[in-house]
C-alpha positions as CSV (number, residue, x, y, z in Angstrom):
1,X,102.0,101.1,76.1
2,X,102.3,98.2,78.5
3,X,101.0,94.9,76.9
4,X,99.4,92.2,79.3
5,X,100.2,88.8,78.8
6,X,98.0,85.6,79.5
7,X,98.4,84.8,83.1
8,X,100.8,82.3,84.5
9,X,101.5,83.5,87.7
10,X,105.2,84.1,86.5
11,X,106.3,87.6,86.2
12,X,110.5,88.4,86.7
13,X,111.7,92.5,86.2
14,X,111.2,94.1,83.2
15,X,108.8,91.0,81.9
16,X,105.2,92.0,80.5
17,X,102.8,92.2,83.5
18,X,100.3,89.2,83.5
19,X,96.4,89.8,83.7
20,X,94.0,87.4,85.7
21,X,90.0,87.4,85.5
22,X,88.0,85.5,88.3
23,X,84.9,86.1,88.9
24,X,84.3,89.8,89.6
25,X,87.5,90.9,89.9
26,X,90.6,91.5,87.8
27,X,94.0,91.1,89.6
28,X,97.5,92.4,87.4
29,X,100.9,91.0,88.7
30,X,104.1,92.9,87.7
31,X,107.4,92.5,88.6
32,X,109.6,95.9,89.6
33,X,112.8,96.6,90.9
34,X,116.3,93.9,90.9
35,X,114.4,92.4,94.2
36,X,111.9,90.8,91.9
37,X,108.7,92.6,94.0
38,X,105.9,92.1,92.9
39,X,102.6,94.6,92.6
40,X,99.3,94.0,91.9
41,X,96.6,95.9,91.1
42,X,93.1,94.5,91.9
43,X,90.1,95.9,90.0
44,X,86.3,95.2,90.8
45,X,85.1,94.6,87.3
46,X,81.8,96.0,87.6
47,X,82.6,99.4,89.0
48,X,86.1,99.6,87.5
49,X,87.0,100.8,91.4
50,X,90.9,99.8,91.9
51,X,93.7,99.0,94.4
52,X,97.4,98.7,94.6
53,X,99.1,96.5,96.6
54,X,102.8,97.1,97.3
55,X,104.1,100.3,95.5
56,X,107.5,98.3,95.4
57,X,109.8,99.9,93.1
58,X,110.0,101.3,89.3
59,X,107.3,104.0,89.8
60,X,107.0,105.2,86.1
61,X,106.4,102.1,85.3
62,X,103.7,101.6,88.4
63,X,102.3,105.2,87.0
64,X,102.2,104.0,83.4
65,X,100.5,101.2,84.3
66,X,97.5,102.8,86.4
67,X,97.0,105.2,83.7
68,X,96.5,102.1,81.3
69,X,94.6,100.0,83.6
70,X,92.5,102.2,85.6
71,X,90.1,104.3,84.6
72,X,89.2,107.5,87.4
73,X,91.5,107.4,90.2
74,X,93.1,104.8,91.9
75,X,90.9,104.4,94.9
76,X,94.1,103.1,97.5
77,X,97.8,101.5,98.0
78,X,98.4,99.2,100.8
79,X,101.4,98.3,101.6
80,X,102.1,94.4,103.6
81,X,104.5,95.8,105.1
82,X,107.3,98.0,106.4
83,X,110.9,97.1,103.9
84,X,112.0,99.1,102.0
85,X,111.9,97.0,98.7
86,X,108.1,96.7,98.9
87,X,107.2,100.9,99.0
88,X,110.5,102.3,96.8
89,X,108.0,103.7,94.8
90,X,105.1,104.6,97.2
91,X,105.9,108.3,97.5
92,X,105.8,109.3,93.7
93,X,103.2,107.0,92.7
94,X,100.8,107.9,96.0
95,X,101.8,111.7,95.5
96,X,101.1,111.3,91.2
97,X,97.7,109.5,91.3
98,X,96.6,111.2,94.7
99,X,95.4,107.9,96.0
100,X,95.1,106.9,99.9
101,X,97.8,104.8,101.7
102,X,97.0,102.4,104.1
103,X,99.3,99.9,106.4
104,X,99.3,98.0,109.7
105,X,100.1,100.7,112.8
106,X,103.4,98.6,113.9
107,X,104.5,99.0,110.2
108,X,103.6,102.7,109.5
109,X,106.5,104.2,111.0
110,X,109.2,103.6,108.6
111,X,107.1,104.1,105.4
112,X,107.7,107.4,103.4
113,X,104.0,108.5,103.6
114,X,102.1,108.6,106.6
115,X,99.3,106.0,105.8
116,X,95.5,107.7,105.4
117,X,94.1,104.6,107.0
118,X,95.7,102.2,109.5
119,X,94.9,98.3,108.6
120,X,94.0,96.6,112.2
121,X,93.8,92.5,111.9
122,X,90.2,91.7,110.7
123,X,89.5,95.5,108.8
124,X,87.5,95.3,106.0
125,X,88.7,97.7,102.7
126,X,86.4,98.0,100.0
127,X,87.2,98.1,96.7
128,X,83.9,98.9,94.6
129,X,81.6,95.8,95.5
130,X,84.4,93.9,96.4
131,X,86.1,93.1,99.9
132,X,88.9,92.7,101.2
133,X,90.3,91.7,104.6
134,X,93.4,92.5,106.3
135,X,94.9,89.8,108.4
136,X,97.8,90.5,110.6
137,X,100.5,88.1,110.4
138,X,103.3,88.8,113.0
139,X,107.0,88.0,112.6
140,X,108.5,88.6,109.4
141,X,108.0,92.3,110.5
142,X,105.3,93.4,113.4
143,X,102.9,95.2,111.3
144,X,102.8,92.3,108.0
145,X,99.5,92.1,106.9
146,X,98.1,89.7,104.0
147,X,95.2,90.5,101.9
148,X,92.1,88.4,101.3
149,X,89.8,88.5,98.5
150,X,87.1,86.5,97.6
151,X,85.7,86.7,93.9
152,X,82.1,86.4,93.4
153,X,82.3,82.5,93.0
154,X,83.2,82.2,96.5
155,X,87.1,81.2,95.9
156,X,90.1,83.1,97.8
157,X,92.8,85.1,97.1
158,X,95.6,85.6,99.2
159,X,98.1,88.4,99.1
160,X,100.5,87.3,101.0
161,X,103.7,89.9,100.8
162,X,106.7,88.5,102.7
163,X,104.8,86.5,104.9
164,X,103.8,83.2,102.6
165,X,105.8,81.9,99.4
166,X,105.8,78.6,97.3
167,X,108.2,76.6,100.0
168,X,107.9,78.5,103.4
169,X,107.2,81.4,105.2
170,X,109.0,84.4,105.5
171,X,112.3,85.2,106.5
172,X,112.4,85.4,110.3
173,X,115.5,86.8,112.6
174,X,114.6,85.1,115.8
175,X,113.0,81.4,117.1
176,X,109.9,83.8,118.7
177,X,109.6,85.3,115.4
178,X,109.1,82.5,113.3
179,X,107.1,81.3,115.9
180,X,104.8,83.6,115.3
181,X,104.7,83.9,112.4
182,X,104.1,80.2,111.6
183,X,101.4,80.2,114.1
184,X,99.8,83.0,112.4
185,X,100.4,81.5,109.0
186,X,98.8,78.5,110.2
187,X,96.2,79.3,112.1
188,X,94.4,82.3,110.2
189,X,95.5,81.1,106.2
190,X,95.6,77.3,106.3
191,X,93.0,76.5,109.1
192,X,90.7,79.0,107.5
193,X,90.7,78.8,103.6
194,X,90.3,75.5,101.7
195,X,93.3,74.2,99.6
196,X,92.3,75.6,96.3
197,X,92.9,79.4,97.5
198,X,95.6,81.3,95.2
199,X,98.4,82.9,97.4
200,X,100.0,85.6,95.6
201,X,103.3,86.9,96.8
202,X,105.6,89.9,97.4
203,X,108.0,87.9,95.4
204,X,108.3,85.1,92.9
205,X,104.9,82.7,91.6
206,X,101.5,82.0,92.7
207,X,100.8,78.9,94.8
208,X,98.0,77.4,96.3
209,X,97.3,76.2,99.9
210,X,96.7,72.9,98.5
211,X,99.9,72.9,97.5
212,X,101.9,74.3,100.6
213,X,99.8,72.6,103.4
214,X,101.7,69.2,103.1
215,X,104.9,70.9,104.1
216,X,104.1,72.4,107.3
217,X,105.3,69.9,109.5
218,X,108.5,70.1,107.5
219,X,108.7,73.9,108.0
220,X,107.9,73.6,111.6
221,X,110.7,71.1,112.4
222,X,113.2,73.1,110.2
223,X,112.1,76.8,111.7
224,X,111.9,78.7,108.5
């Protein structure tokens, strides 16, 4: 049995996962696998309907905690994107619980499962009465996609995979990549949501946009 603790945002492997209620919506974090990935499940709290986001590693644990958490089947698993670290575990737990994968096209190619549903930048995915929109963020890979949620109070939720963390984006190879990936990360997270939207990432805490937007002309200048 898998016990929840109260939500801090902080999970590390083999730590308890952490529960968060907002309005309409339940979101679990847990940590899997030496990278420190982290999973979430996001639950509409009326319907019980569920998602996964990033099957990342450790997938008996992923399995044990579905079976806990949700109850009928898990309605879909996106993956942000195409590394390896964030879908270890995509192929057992996607094969175990019978639920259909979805990703970005660009990204798709290298997963283990051919997604069910290809994510496109602006897709909606429902998940009971909740939504949830893709948003394609190029540069960490070409197919990254964060999700956006917004509970029934009207705040956001950003899952962010590799693209966003606490102190910068993510880790780009090239000057055109993180180019593009800070423009994207600029221009469709921070221009759009208000500062007290949550990012949650593939790795590590929570932050806020509040938080992160004062550093964006220090990110800019430095290029990561």
């Amino acid at each position: 049995m898998i016990t929840l603790d109260a939500y801090t945002g902080h999970v590390s492997p083999g730590s308890n996962p952490q529960q968060r209620e907002v309005p309409g919506a339940r979101i679990v974090k847990i940590s899997v696998g030496q990278m420190n990935n982290n999973s979430y499940l996001v639950q509409d709290t009326a319907t019980g309907s569920t998602l996964l986001i990033d099957a990342a590693n450790e997938p008996e644990r992923l399995l044990e905690l579905v079976s806990q958490e949700v109850s009928g089947r898990l309605g879909l698993i996106i993956t942000t994107h195409q590394h390896p670290d964030h879908w270890l575990a995509l192929e057992k737990v996607a094969a175990e619980t019978a639920a259909p994968t979805a990703a970005h096209e660009l990204d798709a190619g290298p997963l283990p499962v051919a997604p069910d549903r290809l994510l496109a930048d602006g897709d909606t995915v429902r998940v009971g009465e909740l939504t949830l929109e893709a948003i394609h963020l190029r540069g960490h890979t070409p197919g990254s996609v964060a999700l956006a949620l917004t509970d029934g109070a009207g705040h956001a939720h950003l899952f962010t995979g590799d693209s966003l963390f606490p102190g910068g984006v993510g880790r780009t190879t090239t000057p055109e990549d993180f180019a593009s990936l800070f423009g994207d990360v600029a221009g469709k997270l921070f221009d759009r949501y208000p500062d007290d939207t949550v990012v949650y990432p593939g790795h590590g805490d929570d932050t806020t946009l509040g938080a992160e937007r004062p550093q964006l002309g220090e990110w800019r200048e430095r290029g990561w």
